[in-house]
C-alpha positions as CSV (number, residue, x, y, z in Angstrom):
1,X,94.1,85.6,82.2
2,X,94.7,82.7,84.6
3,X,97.7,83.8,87.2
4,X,99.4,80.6,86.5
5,X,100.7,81.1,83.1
6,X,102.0,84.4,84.2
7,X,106.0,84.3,84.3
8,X,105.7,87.2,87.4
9,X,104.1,84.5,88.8
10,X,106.0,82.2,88.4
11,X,109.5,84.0,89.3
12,X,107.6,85.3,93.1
13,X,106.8,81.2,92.7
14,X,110.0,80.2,92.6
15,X,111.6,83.4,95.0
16,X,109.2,81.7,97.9
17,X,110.6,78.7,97.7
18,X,114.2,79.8,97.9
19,X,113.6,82.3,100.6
20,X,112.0,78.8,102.8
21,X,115.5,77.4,102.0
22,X,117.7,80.0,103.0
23,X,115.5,81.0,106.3
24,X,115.7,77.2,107.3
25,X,119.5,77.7,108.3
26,X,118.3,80.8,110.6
27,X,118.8,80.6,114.0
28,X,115.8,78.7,115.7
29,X,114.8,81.5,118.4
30,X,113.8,83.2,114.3
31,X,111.5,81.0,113.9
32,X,108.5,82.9,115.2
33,X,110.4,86.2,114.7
34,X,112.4,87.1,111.4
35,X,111.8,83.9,109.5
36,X,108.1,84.2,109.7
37,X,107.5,87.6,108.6
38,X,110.1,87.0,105.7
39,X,107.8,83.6,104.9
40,X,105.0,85.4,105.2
41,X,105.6,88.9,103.0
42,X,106.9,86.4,100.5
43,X,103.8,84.1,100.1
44,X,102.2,87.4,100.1
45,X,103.6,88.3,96.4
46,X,102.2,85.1,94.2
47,X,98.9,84.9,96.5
48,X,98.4,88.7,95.9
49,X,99.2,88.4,92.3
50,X,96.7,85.3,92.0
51,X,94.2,86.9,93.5
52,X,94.7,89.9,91.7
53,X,94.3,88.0,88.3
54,X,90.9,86.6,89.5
55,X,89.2,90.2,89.9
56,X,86.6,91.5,87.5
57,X,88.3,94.8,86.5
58,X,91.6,96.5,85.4
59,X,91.6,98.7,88.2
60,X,91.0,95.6,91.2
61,X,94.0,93.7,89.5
62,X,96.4,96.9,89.6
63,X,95.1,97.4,93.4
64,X,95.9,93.4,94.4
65,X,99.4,93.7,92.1
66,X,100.4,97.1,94.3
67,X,99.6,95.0,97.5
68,X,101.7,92.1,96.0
69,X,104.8,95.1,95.4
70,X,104.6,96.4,99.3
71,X,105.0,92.7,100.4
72,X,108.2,92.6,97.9
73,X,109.8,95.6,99.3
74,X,108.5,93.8,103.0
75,X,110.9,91.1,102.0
76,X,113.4,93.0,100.6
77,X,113.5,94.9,104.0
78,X,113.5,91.8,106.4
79,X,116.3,90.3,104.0
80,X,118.5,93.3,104.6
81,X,117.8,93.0,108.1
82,X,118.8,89.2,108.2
83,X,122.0,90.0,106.4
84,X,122.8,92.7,108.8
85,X,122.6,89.9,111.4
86,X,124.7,87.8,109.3
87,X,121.5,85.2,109.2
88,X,122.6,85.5,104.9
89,X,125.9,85.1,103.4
90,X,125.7,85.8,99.5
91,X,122.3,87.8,99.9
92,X,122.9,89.3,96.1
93,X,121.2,86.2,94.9
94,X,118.0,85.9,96.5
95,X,118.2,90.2,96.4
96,X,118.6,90.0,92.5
97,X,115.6,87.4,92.2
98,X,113.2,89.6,94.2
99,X,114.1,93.2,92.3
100,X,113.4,90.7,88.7
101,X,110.2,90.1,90.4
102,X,109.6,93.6,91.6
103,X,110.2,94.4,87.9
104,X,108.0,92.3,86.5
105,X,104.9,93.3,89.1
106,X,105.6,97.2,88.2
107,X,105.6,95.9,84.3
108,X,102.4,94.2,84.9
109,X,100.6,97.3,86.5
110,X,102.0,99.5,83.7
111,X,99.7,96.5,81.1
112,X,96.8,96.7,83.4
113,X,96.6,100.6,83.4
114,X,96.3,100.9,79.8
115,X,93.4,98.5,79.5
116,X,91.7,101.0,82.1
């Protein structure tokens, strides 16, 4: 199954491109601080889930889609830690969009699993 007709793909997809958006209006001494590990653990959830889809077996996918869920709870940790720095207003939204795509990884694993 190709990784880009996956909507769990798609929706970590989309949640990278919002979190460049909202860390663009971070102070600029972030830049090589907070906003880059936030970039960074968030390009880690579609590229983990790509790469994941490309193994050979059940059991490499599941590995590369748990990798792809630490880098979401990453995130989720650096965007409680910008918010607590009031770097975030309204941090429900882009909070919301990464727990739907936490969802969706653990719902993914579940699939995988039973195929093993």
């Amino acid at each position: 199954m190709t990784h880009k007709r996956l909507e769990v793909w798609k929706e970590a997809i989309s949640l990278v491109v919002e979190i460049y958006k909202i860390t663009q209006q971070f102070p600029k001494e972030e830049i090589y601080g907070l906003v880059n590990q936030i970039r960074r653990s968030a390009v880690s959830i579609p590229s983990n889930i790509a790469e994941g889809c490309a193994r050979q077996t059940s059991k490499e996918t599941t590995q590369f889609l748990h990798i792809a869920l630490g880098s979401a709870a990453e995130a989720e940790t650096q965007l409680i830690i910008a918010k607590e720095l009031n770097y975030i207003k309204n941090e429900d939204e882009i909070l919301n969009k990464l727990n739907l795509a936490k969802k969706m990884i653990v719902g993914l694993i579940k699939f995988y699993k039973t195929k093993t």
